[in-house]
KOLKOLFI-278590 format. One line per field, with one value per residue: x, y, z of N, C-alpha, C in turn; residue in one letter; chain. Coordinates in steps of 0.2 Angstrom, whole numbers, plus 2048, in hexadecimal, padded with zeros to 3 digits. Layout:
N
n_x = [X; ...]
n_y = [Y; ...]
n_z = [Z; ...]
ca_x = [X; ...]
ca_y = [Y; ...]
ca_z = [Z; ...]
c_x = [X; ...]
c_y = [Y; ...]
c_z = [Z; ...]
aa = [a; ...]
ch = [A; ...]
***
This chain:
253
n_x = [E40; E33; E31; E40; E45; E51; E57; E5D; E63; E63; E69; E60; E55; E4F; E51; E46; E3D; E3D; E43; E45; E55; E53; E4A; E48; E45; E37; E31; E23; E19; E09; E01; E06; E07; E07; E08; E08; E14; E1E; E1B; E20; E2D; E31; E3A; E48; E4B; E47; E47; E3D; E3E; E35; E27; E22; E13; E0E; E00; DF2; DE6; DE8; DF2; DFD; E07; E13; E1C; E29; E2B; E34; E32; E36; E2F; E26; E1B; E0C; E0B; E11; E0C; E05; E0C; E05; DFB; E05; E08; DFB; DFB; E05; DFC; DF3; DF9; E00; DF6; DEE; DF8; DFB; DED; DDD; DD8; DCF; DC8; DC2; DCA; DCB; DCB; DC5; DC3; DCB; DD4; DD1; DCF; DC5; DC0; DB8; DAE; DAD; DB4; DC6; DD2; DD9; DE2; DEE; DF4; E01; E0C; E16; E0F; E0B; E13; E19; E10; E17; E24; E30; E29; E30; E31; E23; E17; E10; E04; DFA; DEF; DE9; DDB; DDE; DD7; DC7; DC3; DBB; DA9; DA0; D95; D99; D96; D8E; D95; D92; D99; DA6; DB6; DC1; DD3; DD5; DC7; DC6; DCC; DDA; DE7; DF1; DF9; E03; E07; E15; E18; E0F; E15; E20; E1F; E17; E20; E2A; E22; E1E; E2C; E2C; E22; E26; E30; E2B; E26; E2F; E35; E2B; E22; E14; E0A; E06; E05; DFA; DEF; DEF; DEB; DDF; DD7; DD5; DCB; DBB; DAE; DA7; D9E; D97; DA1; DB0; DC1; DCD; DDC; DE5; DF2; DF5; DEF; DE1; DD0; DCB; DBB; DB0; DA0; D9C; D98; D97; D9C; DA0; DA9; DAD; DB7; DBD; DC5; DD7; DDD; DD3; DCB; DD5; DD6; DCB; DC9; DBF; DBE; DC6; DC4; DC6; DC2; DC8; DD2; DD5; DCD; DBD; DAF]
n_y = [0E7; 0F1; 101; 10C; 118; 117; 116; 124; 131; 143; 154; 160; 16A; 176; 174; 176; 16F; 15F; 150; 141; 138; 133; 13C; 14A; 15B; 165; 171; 17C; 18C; 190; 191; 186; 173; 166; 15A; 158; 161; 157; 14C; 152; 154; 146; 13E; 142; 147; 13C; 130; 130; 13F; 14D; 156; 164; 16E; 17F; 180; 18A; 183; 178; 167; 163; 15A; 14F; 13F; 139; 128; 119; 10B; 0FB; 0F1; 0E8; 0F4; 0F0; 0EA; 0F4; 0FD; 0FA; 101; 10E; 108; 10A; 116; 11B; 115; 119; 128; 125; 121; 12C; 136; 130; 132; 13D; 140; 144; 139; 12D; 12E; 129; 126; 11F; 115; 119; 10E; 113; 11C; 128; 131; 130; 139; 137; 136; 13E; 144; 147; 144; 142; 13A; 134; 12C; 12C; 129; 126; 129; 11F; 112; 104; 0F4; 0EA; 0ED; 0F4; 104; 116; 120; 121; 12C; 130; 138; 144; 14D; 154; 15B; 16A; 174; 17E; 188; 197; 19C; 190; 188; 17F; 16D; 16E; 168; 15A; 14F; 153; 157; 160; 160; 16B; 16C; 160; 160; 15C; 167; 174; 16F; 16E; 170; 169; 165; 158; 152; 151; 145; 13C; 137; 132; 127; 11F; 11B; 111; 109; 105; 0FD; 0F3; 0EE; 0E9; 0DF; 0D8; 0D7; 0DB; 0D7; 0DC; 0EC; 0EA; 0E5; 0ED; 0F6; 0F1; 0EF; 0FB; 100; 109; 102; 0F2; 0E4; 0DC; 0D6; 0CF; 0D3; 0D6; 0DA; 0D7; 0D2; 0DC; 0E6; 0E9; 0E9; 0DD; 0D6; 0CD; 0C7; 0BE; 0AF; 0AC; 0A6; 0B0; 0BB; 0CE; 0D9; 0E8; 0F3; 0FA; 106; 10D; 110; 119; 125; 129; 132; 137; 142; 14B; 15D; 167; 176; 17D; 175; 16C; 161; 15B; 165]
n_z = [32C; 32A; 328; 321; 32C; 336; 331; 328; 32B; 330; 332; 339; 331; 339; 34A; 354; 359; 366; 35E; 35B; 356; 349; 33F; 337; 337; 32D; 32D; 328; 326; 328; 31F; 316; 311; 318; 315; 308; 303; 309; 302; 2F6; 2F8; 2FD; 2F5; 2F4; 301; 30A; 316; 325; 326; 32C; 32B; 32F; 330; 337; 33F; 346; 34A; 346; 349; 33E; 332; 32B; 327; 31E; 319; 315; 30F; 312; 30C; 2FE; 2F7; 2F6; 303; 30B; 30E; 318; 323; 326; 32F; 33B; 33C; 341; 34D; 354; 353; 35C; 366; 36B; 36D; 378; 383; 387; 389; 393; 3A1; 39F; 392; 384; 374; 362; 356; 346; 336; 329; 32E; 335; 345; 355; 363; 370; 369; 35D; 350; 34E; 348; 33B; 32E; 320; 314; 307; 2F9; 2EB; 2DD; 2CE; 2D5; 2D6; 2DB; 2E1; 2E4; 2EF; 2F0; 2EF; 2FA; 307; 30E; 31D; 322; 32E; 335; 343; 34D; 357; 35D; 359; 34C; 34E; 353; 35B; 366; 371; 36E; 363; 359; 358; 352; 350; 359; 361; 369; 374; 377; 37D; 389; 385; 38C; 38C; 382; 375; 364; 361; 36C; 36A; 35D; 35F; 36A; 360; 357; 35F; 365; 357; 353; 35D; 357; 34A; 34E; 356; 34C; 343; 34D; 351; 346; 33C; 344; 34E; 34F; 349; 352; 35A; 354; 34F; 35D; 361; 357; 355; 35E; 35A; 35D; 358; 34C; 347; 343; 338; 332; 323; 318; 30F; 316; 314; 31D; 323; 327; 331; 336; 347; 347; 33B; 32A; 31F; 319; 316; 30D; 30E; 305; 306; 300; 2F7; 303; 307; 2FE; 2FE; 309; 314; 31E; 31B; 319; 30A; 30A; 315; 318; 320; 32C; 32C; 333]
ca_x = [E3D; E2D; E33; E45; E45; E56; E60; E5F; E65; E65; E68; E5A; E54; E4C; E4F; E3F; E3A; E42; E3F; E4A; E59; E54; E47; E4A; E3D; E38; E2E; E1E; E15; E02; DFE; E09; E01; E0E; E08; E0B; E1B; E20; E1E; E24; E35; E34; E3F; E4D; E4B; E48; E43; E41; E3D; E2E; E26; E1C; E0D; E0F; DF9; DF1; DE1; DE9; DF8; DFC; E0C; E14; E22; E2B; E2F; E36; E31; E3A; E2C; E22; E15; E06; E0B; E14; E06; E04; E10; E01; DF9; E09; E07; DF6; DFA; E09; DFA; DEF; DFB; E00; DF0; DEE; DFC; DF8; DE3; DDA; DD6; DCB; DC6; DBE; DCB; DC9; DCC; DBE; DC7; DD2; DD6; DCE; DCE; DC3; DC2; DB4; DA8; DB0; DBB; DC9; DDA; DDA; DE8; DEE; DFD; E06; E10; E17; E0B; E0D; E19; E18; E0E; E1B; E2A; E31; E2B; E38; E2D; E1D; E16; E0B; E01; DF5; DEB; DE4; DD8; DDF; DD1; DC3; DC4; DB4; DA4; D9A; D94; D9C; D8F; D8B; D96; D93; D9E; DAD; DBA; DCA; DD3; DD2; DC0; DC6; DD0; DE0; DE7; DF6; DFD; E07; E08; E1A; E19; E0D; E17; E27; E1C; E16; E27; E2E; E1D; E1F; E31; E2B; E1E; E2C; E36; E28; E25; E36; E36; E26; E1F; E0E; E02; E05; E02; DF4; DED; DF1; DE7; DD7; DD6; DD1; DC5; DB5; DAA; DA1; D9D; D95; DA3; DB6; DC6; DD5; DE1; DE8; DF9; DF4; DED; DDB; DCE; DC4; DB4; DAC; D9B; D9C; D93; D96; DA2; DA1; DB0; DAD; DBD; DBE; DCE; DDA; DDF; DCF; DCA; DD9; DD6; DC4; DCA; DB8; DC0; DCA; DC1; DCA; DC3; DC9; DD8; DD7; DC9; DB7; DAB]
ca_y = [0ED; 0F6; 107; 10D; 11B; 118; 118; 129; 137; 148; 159; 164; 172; 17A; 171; 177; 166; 157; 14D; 13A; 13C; 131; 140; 151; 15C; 16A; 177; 180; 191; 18E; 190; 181; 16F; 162; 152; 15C; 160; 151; 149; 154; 155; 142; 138; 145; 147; 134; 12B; 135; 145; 14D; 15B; 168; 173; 180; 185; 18C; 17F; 16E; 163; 162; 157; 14A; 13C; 135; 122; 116; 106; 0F4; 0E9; 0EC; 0F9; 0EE; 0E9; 0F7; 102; 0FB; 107; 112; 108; 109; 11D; 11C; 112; 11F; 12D; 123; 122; 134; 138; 12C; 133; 143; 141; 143; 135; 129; 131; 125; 126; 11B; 118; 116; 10D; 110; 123; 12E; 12E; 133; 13A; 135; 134; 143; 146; 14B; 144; 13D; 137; 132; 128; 12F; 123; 128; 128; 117; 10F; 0FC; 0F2; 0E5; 0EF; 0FA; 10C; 11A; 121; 121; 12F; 12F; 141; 144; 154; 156; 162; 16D; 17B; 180; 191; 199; 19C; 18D; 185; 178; 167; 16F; 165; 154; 149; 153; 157; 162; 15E; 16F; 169; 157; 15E; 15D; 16D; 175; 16B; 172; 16B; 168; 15E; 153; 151; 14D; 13D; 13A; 137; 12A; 11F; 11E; 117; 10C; 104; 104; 0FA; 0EE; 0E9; 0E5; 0DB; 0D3; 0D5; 0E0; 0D4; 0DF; 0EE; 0E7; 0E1; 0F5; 0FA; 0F0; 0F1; 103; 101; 10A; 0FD; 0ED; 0DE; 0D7; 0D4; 0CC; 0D8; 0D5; 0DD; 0D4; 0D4; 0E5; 0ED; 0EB; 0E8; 0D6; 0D5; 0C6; 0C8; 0BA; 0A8; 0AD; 0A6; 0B5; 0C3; 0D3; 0DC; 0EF; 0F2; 0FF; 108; 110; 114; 11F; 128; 12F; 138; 13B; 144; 152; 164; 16C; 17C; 17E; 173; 16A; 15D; 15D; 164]
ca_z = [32F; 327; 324; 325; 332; 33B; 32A; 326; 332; 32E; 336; 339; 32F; 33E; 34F; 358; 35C; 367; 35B; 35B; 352; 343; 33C; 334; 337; 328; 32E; 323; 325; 32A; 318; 313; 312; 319; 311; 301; 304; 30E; 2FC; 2F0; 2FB; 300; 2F2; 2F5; 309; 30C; 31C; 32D; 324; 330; 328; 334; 32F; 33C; 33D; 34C; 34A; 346; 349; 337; 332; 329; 329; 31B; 31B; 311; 310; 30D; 309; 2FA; 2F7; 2F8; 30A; 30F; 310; 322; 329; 327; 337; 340; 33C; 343; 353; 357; 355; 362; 36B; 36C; 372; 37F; 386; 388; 389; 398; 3A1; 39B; 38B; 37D; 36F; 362; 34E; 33E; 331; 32B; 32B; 33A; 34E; 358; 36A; 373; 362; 35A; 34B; 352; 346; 334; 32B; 31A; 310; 300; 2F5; 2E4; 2D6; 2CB; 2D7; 2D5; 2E1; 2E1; 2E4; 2F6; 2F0; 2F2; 301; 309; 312; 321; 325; 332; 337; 34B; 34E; 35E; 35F; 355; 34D; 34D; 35B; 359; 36B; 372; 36B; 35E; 354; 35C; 34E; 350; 35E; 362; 370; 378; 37A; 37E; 38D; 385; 38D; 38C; 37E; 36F; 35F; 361; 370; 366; 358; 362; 36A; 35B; 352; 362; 360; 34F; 353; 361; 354; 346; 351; 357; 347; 342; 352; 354; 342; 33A; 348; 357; 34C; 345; 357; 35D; 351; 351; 362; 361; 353; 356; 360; 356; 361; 353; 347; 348; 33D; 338; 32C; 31E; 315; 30A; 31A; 314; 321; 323; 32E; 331; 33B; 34A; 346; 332; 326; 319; 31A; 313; 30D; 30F; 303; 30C; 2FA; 2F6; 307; 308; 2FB; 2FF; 30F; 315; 326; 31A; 316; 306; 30B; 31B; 317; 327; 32F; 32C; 33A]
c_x = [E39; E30; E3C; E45; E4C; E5B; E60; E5E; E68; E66; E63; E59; E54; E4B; E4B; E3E; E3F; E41; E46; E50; E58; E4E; E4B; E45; E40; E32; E2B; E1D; E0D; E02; E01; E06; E08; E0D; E0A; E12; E1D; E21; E21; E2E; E38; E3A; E46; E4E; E4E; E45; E44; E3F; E34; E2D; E1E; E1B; E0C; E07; DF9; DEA; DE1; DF2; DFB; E06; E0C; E19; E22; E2F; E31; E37; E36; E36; E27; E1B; E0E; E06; E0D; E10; E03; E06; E0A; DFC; DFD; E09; E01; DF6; DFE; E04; DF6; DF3; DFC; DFD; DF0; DF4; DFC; DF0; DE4; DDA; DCF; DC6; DC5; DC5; DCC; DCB; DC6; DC1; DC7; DD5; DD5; DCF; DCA; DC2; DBA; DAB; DA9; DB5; DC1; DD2; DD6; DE1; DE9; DF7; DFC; E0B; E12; E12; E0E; E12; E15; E16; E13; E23; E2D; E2E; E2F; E35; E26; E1E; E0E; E06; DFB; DF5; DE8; DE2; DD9; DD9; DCD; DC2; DBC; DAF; D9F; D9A; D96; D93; D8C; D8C; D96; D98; DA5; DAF; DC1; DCB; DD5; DCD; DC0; DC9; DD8; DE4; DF0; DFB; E00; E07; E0F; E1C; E14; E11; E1D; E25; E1C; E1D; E2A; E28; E1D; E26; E2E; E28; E22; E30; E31; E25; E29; E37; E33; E1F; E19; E0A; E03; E02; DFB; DED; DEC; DEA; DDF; DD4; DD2; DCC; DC0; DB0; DA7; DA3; D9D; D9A; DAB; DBB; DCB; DD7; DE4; DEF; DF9; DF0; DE7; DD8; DC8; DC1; DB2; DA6; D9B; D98; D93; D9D; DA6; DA8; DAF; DB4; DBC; DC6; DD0; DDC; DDA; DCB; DD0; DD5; DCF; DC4; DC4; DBA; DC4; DC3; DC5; DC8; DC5; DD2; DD9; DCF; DC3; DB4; DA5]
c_y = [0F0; 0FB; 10A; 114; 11F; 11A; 11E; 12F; 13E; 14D; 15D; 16A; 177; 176; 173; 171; 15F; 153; 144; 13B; 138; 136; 147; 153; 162; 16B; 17E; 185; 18E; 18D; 188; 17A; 16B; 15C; 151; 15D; 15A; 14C; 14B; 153; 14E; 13D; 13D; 146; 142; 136; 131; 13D; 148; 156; 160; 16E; 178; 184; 184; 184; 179; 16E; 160; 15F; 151; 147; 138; 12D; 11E; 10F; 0FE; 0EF; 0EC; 0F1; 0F6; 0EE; 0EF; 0FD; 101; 0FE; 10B; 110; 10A; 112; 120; 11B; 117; 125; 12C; 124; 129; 138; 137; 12C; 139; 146; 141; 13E; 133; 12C; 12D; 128; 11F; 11C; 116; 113; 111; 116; 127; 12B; 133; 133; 13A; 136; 13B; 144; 149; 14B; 13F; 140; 134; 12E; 12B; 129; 124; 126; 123; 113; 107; 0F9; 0EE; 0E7; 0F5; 101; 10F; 11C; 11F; 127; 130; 136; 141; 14C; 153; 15C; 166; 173; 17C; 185; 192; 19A; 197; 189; 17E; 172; 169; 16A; 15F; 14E; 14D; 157; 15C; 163; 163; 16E; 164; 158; 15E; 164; 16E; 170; 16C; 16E; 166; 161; 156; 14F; 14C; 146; 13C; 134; 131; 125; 11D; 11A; 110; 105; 101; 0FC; 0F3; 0E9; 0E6; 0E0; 0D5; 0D2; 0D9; 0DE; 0D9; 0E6; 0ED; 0E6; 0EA; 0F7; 0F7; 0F1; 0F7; 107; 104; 103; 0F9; 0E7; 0DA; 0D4; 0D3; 0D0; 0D7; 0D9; 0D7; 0D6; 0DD; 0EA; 0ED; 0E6; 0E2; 0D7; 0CE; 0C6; 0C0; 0B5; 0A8; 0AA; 0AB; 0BC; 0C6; 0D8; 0E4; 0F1; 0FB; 107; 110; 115; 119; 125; 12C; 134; 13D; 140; 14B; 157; 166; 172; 17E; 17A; 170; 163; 15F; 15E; 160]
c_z = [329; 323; 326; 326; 335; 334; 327; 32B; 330; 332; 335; 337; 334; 344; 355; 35D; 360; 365; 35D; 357; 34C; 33E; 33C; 334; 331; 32B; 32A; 326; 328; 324; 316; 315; 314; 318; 30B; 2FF; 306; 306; 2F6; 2F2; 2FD; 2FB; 2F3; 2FE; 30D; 314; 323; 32A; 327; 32C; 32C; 330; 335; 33E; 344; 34D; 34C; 346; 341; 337; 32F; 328; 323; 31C; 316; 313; 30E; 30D; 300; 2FA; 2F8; 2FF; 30F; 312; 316; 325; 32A; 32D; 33D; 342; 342; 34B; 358; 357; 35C; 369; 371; 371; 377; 382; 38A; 38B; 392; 39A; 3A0; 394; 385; 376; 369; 358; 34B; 339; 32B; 32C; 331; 340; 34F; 35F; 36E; 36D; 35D; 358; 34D; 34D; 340; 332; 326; 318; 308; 300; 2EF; 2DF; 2D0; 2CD; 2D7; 2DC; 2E3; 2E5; 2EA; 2EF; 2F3; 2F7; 301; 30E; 317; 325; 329; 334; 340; 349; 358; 360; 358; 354; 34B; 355; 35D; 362; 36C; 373; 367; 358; 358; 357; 34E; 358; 35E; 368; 373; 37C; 37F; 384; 38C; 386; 38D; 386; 377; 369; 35F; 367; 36E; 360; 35B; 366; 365; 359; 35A; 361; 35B; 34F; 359; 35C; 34D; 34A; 355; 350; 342; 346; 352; 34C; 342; 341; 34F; 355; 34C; 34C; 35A; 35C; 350; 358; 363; 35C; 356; 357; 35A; 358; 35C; 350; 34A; 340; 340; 331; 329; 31D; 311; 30F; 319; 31B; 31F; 329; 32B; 337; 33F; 346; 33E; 332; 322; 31D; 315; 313; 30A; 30C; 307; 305; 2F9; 2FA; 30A; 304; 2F9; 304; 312; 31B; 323; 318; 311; 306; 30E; 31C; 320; 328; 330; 333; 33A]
aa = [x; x; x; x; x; x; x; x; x; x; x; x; x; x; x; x; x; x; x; x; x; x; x; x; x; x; x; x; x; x; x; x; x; x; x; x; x; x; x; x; x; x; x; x; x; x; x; x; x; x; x; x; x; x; x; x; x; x; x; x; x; x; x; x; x; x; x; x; x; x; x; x; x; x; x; x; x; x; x; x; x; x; x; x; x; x; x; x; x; x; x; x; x; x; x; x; x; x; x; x; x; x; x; x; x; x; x; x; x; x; x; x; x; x; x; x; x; x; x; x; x; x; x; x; x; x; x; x; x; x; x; x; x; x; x; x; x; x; x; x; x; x; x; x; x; x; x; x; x; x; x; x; x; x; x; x; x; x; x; x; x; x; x; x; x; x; x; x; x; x; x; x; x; x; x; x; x; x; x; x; x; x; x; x; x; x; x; x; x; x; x; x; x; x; x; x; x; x; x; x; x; x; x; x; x; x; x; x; x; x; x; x; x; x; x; x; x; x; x; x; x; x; x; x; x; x; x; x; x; x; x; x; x; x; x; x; x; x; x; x; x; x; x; x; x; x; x; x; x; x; x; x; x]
ch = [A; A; A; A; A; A; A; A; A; A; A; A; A; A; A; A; A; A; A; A; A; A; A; A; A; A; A; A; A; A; A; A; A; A; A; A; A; A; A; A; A; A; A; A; A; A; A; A; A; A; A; A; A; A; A; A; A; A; A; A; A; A; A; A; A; A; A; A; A; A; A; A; A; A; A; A; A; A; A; A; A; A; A; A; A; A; A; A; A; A; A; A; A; A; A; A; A; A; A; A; A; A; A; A; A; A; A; A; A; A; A; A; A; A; A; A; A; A; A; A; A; A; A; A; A; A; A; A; A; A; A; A; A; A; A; A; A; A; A; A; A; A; A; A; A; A; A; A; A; A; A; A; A; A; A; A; A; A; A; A; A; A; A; A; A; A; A; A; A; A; A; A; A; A; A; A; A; A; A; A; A; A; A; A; A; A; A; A; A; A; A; A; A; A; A; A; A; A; A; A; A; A; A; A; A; A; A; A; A; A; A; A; A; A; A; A; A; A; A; A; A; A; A; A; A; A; A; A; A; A; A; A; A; A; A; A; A; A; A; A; A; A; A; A; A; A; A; A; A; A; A; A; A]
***
């Protein structure tokens, strides 16, 4: 099993949420960042620890897990994260609505920024060795505060706009948190490839070229009728977060 999930069960600070019983939810302020938290609190929390940012804007939240493979490979829970937020969506979206990923880190809703995501890991944890957690944080943008006209911003989205009506952060989270076990639980099963299959599937369109994910979660292309593969390591493109704003503490417009 990828991340262990079921093996720690705790009782809820705050049960707001119908969340699965293997999470604990802790519940922020608007002002509070829950990626931030979610790591300073995860080696004593442990696995299942779900940390909600309570803003009016975005879907802010983050879930600590705890892996049993080594830190180089384990980093793929981070697609399993991703595919639990596709999911999410398409669950709730309108019909037929265009959602789709960019690698490796953002969704978009019919060509509009709409959700980025990130992984946290201990600082000098050994590539070779389970770290003590991993955390998975994502941001939705639910409304746009301000007066700007709708198509003003053509690259980004919030699913107000998108149609997603009526829908709470809370009810998003709580999907969230069972997809995330569905794909936990299909990767124990059936192994990273169904994962892996999930998530290029819903790569942003290119006929031209053939992608797969590697053991370390980096991304291989190989443009048809070629030999050559280009590797796009998964490491460094976290760690640019072009899809975050640090002035606004939320997702660029």
């Amino acid at each position: 099993m990828p991340t262990d999930i079921r093996g720690r069960i705790h009782t809820p600070y705050n049960p707001v949420l119908d969340l699965p019983p293997a999470f604990r939810l802790v519940t922020l302020r608007e002002a509070g960042d829950a990626f931030d938290h979610a790591t300073r609190i995860a080696a004593k929390e442990g696995a299942g620890t779900l940390v909600w940012a309570r803003r009016f804007d975005l879907v802010e939240f983050a879930v600590v897990l705890e892996p049993e493979e080594p830190l180089a490979t384990a980093r793929r829970t981070f697609y399993a994260g991703l595919c639990a937020l596709n999911d999410t969506l398409a669950v709730h979206s309108p019909p037929e609505k265009l959602i789709e990923f960019v690698w490796p880190d953002v969704i978009f809703v019919e060509g509009g920024l709409v959700a980025g995501t990130r992984l946290g890991w201990p600082k000098g944890a050994d590539e070779k060795a389970p770290p003590p957690w991993l955390v998975f944080g994502a941001m939705i943008r639910t409304t746009v505060m301000g007066a700007e006209e709708p198509g003003s911003r053509p690259q980004s989205a919030a699913l107000e706009e998108e149609g997603f009506d009526e829908l709470g952060p809370g009810r998003m989270i709580e999907t969230f948190a069972r997809h995330l076990m569905v794909w936990v639980d299909a990767w124990q099963q059936e192994g990273f490839r169904v994962i892996a299959e999930h998530y290029l599937r819903r790569l942003s369109a290119d006929e031209s070229v053939e992608r797969t994910l590697d053991v370390n979660g980096n991304l291989l292309t190989r443009k048809k009728g070629k030999l050559a593969v280009e590797k796009r390591a998964l490491v460094p493109a976290l760690a640019e977060m072009d899809w975050f704003d640090p002035e606004s503490r939320g997702l660029k417009l």
